[in-house]
Phi, psi and omega in degrees: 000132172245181185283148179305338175275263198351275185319342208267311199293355187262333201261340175290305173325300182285348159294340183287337198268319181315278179330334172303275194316324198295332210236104191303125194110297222263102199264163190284315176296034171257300172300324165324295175302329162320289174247082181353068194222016185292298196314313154309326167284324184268011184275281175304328161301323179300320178302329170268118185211201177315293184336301197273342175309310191308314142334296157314277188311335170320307193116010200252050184314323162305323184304312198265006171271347197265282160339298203269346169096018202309317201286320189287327189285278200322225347231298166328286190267021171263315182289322168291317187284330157303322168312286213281009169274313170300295221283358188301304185292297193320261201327241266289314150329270188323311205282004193261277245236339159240051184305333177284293173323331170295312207266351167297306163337287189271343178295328184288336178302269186316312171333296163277351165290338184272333149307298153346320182267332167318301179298019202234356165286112200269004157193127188266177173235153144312299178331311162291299183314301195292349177300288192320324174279318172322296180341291175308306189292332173288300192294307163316338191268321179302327236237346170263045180254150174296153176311121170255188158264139180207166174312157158255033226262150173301318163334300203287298194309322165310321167306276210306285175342295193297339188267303167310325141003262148344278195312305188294297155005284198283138175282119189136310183283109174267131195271016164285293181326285189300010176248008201284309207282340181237054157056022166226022169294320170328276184305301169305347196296289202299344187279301192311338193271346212235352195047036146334049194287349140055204129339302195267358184273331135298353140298286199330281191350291200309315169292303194295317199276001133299321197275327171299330198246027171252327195281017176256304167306333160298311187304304187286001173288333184264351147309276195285331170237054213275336184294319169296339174281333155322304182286255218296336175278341175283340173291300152331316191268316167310287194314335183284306161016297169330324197248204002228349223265121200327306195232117190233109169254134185296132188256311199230157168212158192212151182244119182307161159322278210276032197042052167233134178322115149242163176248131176275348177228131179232161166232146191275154165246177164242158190292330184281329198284323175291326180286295196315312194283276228268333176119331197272146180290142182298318212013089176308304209274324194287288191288328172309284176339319211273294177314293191331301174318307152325304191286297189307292177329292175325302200292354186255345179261002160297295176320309195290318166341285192299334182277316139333330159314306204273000000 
């Protein structure tokens, strides 16, 4: 059972996670995996399914808050949905006016967090290698794709929901990102900003009928297969690296709801090549640090992890 500091240290995960999400690359399940609460969050989402509904209609609401893990979600996702409310405007400040120190932040953060996660494989393989590197290369590949165009059909969106969803889950993806790529990132902003219910009442859909049916394959991959799932989600998290790398120069732009220029397509630079393109100093000692911090922040939150076992 846990303690009000358990609950106090769960609800900080979710703030941690919220803060994930807010920042395109960067996925919440990643901070999930991080501080050793994924298997229990998809365990626990898995849990609401028919059974426990049935349970709900009874009238036997302690049974089914008790089923479903109720004290652990609420607390989670109370700390994510706050998260991504404060923390919207700061990332946004930061990736405009300090970007190299931020993606210096999370590349150091996820590098050692995808080692971390490594360690958590209890026997390799050829099998587990070749999972992994597959891992890196799917993810690499999603995270260099250009934005496409696609319907605004009611489908795609109910599609689009369930796949961003998806995306958040997994450590490495950001389902901000994945709606970037398939042309709806926009489009849910302005229904959410405009109260579009809709929209968003077919996103919401969508999104739920992903997060039921993909973490019931998760779950059971980490049951029955856990050093390969392991291996491709840590595979996942190398490969993403590709988006989050510090020094970019902008290719392509697009323009927000609110007419302002973003850019949709980058090319990673090296720090002298980033100097040559934009004229700006990299400040290399600055993203060395930023990282260094990132790599410390993992290593402290393993430690507290483990100590909590024991």
């Amino acid at each position: 059972m846990r303690s009000f500091k358990d609950y106090f240290l769960l609800f900080a995960k979710g703030l941690a996670m919220g803060g994930a999400d807010v920042v395109p690359g960067v996925s919440g399940g990643t901070i999930a995996f991080i501080s050793g609460i994924y298997e229990e969050l998809i365990d626990s989402i898995k849990a609401v399914n028919l059974d426990a509904l049935k349970v709900l209609f009874k009238g036997e609401f302690k049974a089914f808050w008790k089923q479903i893990n109720g004290n652990f979600l609420i607390v989670l996702f109370s700390g994510i949905v706050i998260s991504l409310k404060s923390l919207a405007s700061l990332m946004t400040y930061l990736m405009e006016y300090n970007p190299i120190q931020l993606w210096s932040f999370f590349l150091g953060l996820i590098l050692i967090s995808s080692i971390v996660i490594l360690r958590q494989i209890k026997k390799w393989s050829v099998g587990v290698v070749v999972l992994g590197i597959i891992g890196v290369i799917a993810s690499y590949f999603l995270t260099s794709m250009a934005p496409a165009q696609t319907s605004d059909s009611y489908w795609v969106i109910f599609f689009s929901g369930a796949l961003a969803i998806c995306a958040m889950i997994l450590p490495g993806i950001s389902g901000a990102f994945i709606l970037l790529i398939i042309g709806k990132y926009q489009l849910v902003v302005g229904a959410l900003d405009n109260l579009d219910y809709g929209i968003i009442a077919v996103f919401v859909a969508g999104a739920a009928f992903g997060l039921l049916m993909f973490v019931r394959l998760i779950s059971w991959l980490l049951h029955k297969f856990h050093n390969y799932a392991i291996a491709v989600l840590a595979g996942f998290m190398m490969g993403s690296l590709n988006k989050i790398w510090p020094w970019k120069e902008d290719l392509a732009f697009d323009i927000n709801r609110h007419g302002e220029q973003y850019a949709t397509v980058q090319k990673n630079l090296t720090p002298n090549q980033y100097l040559e393109i934009t004229g700006e100093p990299p400040l290399i000692m600055q993203a060395i640090l930023f990282m260094a911090i990132g790599f410390f922040i993992v290593v402290v939150v393993e430690k507290i992890a483990l100590s909590l076992k024991k």
